[in-house]
C-alpha positions as CSV (number, residue, x, y, z in Angstrom):
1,X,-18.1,61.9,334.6
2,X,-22.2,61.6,333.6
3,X,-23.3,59.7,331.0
4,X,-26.2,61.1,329.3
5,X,-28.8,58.8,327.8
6,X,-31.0,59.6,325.0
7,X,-34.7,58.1,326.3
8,X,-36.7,57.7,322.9
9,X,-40.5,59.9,323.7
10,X,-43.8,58.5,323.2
11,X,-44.0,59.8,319.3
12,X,-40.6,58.2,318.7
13,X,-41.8,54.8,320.2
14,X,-45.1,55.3,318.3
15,X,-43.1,55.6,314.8
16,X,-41.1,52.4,315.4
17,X,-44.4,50.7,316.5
18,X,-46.1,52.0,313.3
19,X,-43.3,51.1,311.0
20,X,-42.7,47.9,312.7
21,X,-46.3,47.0,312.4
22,X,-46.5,46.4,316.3
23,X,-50.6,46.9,316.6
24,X,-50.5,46.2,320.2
25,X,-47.9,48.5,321.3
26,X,-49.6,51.3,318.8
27,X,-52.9,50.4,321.0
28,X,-50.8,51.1,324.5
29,X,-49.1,54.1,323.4
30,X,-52.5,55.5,321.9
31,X,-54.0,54.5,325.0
32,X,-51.5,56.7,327.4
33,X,-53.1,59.6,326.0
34,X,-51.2,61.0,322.8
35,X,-53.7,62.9,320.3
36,X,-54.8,60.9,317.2
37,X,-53.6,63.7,315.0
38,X,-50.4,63.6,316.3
39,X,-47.1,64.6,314.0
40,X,-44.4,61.9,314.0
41,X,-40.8,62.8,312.4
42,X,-38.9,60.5,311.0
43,X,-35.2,60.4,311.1
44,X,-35.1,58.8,307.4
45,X,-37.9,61.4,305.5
46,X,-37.5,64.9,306.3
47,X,-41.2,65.1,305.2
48,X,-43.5,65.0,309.4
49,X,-46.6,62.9,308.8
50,X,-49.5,62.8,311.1
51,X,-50.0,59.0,312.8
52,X,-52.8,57.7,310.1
53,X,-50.2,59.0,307.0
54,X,-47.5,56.9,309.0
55,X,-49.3,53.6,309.1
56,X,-50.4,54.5,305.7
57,X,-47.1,55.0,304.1
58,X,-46.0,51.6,305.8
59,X,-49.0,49.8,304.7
60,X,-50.1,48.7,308.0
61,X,-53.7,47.7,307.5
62,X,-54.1,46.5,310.8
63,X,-52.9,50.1,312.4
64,X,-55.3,51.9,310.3
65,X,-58.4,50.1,310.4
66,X,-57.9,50.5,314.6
67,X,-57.0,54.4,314.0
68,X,-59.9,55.0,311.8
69,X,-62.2,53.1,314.2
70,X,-61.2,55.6,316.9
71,X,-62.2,58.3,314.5
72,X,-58.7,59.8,313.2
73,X,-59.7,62.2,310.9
74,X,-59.0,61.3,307.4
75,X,-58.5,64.1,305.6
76,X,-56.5,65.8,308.1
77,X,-53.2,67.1,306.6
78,X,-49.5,67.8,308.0
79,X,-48.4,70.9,308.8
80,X,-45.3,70.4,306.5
81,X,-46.5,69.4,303.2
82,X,-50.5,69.5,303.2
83,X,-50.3,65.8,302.8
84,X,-53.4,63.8,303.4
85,X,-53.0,59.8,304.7
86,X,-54.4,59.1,301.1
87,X,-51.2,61.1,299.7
88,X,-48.9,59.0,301.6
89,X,-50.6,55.8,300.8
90,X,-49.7,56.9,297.4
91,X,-46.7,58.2,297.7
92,X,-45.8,54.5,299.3
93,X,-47.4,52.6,296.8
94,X,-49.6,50.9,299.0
95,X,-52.5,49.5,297.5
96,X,-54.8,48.0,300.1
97,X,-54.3,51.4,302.2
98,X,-55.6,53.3,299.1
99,X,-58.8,51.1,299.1
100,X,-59.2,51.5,302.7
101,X,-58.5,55.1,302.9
102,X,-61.5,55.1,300.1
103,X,-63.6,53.0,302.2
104,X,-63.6,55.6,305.1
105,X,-65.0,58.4,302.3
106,X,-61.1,60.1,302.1
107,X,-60.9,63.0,299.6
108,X,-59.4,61.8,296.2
109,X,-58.9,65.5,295.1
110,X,-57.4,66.9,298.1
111,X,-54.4,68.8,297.2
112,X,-50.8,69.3,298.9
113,X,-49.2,72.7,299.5
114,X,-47.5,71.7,295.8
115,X,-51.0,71.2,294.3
116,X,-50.0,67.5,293.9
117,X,-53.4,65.3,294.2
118,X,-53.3,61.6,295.4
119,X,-53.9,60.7,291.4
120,X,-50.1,62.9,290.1
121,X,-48.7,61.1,293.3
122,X,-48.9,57.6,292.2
123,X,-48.5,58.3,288.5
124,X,-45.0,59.7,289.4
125,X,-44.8,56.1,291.4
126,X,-45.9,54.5,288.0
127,X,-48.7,52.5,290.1
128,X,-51.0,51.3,288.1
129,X,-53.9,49.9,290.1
130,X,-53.6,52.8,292.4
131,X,-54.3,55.0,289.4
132,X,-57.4,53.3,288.3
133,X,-59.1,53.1,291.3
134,X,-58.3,56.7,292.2
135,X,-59.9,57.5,288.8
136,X,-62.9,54.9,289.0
137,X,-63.5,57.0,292.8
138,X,-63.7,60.7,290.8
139,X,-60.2,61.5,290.7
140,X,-60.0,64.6,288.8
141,X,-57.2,63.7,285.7
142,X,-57.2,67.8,284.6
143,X,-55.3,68.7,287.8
144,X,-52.0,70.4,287.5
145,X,-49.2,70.6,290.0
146,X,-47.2,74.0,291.2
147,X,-44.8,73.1,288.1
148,X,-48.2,73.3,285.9
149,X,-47.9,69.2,285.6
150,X,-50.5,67.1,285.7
151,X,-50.8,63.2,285.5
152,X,-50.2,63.0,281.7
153,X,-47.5,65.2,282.3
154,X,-45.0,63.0,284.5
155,X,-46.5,59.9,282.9
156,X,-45.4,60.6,279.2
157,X,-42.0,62.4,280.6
158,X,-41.5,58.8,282.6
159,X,-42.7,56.7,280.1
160,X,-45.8,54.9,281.7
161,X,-47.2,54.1,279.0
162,X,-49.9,52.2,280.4
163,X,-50.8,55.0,282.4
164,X,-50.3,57.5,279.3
165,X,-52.9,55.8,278.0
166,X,-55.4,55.2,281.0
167,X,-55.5,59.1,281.2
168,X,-55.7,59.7,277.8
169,X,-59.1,57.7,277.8
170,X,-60.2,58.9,280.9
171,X,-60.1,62.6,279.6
172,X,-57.0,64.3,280.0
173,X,-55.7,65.5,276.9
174,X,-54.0,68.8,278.3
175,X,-51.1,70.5,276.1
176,X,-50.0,73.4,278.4
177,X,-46.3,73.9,278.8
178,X,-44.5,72.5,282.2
179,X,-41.8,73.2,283.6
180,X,-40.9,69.8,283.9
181,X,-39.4,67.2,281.0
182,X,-39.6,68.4,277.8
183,X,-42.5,71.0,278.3
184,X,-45.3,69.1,276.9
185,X,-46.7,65.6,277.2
186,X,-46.9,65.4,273.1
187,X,-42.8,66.6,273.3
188,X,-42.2,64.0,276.1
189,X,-43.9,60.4,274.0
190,X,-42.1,61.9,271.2
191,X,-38.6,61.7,273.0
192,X,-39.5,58.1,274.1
193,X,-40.4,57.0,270.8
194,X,-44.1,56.2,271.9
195,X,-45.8,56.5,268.8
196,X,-48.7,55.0,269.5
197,X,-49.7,57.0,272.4
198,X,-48.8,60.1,270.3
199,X,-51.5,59.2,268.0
200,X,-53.9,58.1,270.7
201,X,-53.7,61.6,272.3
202,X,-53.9,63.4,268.9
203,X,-56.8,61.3,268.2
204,X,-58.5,62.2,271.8
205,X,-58.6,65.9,270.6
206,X,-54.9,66.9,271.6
207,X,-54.1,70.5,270.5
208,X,-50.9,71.1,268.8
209,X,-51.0,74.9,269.4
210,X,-48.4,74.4,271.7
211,X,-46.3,72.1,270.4
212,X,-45.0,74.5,267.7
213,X,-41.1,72.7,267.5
214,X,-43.0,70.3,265.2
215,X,-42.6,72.7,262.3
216,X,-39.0,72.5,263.1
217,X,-38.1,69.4,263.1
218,X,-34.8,68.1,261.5
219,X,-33.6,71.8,262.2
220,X,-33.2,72.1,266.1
221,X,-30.1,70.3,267.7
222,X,-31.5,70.6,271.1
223,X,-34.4,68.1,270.0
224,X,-33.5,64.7,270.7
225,X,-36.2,62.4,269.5
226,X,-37.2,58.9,269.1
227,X,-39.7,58.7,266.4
228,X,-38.3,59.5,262.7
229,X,-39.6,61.8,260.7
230,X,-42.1,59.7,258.7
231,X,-43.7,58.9,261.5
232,X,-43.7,63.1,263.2
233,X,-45.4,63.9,259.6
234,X,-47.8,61.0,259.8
235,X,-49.0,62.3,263.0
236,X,-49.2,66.2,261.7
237,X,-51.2,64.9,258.5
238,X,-53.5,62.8,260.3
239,X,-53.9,65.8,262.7
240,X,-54.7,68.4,260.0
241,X,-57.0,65.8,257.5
242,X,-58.8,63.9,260.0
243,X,-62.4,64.3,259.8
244,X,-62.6,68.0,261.2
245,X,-66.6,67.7,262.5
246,X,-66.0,64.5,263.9
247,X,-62.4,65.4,265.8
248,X,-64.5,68.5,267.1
249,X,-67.7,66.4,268.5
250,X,-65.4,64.2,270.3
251,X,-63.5,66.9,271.9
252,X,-66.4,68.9,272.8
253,X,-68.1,66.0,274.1
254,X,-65.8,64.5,276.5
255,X,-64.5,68.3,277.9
256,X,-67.9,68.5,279.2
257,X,-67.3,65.8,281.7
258,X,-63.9,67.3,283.1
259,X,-62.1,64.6,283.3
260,X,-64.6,63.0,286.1
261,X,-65.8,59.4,285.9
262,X,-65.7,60.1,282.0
263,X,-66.4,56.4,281.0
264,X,-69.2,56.3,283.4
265,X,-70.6,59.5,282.1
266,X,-70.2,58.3,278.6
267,X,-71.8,55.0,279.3
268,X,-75.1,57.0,280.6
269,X,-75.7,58.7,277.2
270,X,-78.6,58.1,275.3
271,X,-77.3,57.0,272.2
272,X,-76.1,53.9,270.3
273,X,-73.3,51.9,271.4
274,X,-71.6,52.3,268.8
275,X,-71.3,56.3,269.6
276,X,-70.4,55.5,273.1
277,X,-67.4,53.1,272.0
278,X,-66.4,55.8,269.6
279,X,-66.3,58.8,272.5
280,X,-64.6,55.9,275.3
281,X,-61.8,56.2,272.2
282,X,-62.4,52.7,270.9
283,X,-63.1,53.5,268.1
284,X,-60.9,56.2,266.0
């Protein structure tokens, strides 16, 4: 009889060294010759990410500082899923890898083959301080996904409403139907009940052109929703009566800056602060 035994290859040893956080052993089996930009599988993703995305994932600081020193490239993206190592960072929550990824000038806007940026990846997570700094770095806020979702999408269907309202001031204000959740991000706060984000985004220049179930409220049965109907006709009145010139400098004003470093933008205006806290949203 012969026994056959399964001998784990260099990328498999590589994995566990990564995920185990084994810098030394990483360092041997770098040095034997595998290329940097290596693809590793794992037997518990389906998703293949190059080494950097691995470590990334993992949060293994140590790993990627010593991979970036040996000039991995950093915007390099798997075969698989387009992913950059600043997707997976992301996608893993990891915080400090986000900064460092930043650090070594990664692409904040670089897109998978879903059209998912780094930014839609960790709102989905519902990370917080992973959104700001990808949006204090350029992230673009505007950017939709293959289901036509972007950030504000996923974060008013999941109910961040911290990050609902981070976008909102930082620009995005989009209305387009997905087809994800409840179609659009207006229709999504006003399943949760989230009133005061509904009027926040009305109040940033939201456009209710899409939205048209509003005029049918009380009628459809398929409309499940949280806030009553005082409060769904306080937000159509203040939409139709609020000061029209005013709504429409605002709205003009901040689409110019495309969802980019808007607060920064705004803050470099040559005007009064007053003005300035009234286009950063401060002041409605």
């Amino acid at each position: 009889m012969v026994y056959k035994v399964n001998v784990p290859g260099v990328e498999d040893l590589l994995l566990r060294a990564i995920e185990n956080g084994e810098l030394d052993r990483v360092k041997q089996l770098i040095g034997s010759g595998i290329d940097l930009n290596t693809i590793l599988h794992s037997a518990t993703r389906f998703e293949s990410t190059t080494i950097l995305g691995t470590a990334a994932y993992e949060g293994q600081i140590k790993i990627m500082e010593y991979l970036l020193k040996l000039g991995v490239k950093i915007n390099y993206r798997d075969p698989l899923c387009s992913r950059t190592a600043l997707h997976w960072a992301c996608m893993g929550g990891q915080y400090e890898a986000v900064k460092l990824l930043i650090d070594y000038k990664a692409n904040v806007n670089c897109v998978d083959r879903d059209n998912m940026s780094p930014l839609i990846s960790a709102t989905v997570l519902g990370n917080v301080k992973i959104v700001l700094v990808l949006i204090y770095q350029g992230a673009m806020v505007l950017q939709k996904d293959r289901l036509r979702c972007s950030a504000l999408h996923y974060a008013s269907f999941l109910n961040w409403s911290h990050i609902v309202r981070i976008l909102i001031e930082h620009g995005c204000v989009m209305n387009n139907k997905a087809i994800y959740g409840r179609g659009t991000p207006l229709a999504n706060l006003v399943y949760h009940g989230n009133f005061e984000n509904c009027k926040r985004l009305i109040e940033a220049g939201y456009d209710l052109s899409h939205d048209s179930w509003l005029a049918h409220i009380g009628t459809s049965e398929n409309l499940l929703c949280s806030l009553n109907e005082h409060e769904l006709n306080m937000l159509v009145t203040e939409y139709q009566n609020t000061k029209p010139l005013q709504r429409l400098c605002l709205k003009v004003i901040r689409k110019q800056f495309q969802g980019v470093k808007i607060e920064k933008k705004i803050g470099a205006l040559p005007m009064p602060d007053t003005l300035k806290s009234y286009l950063s949203l401060n002041i409605c």
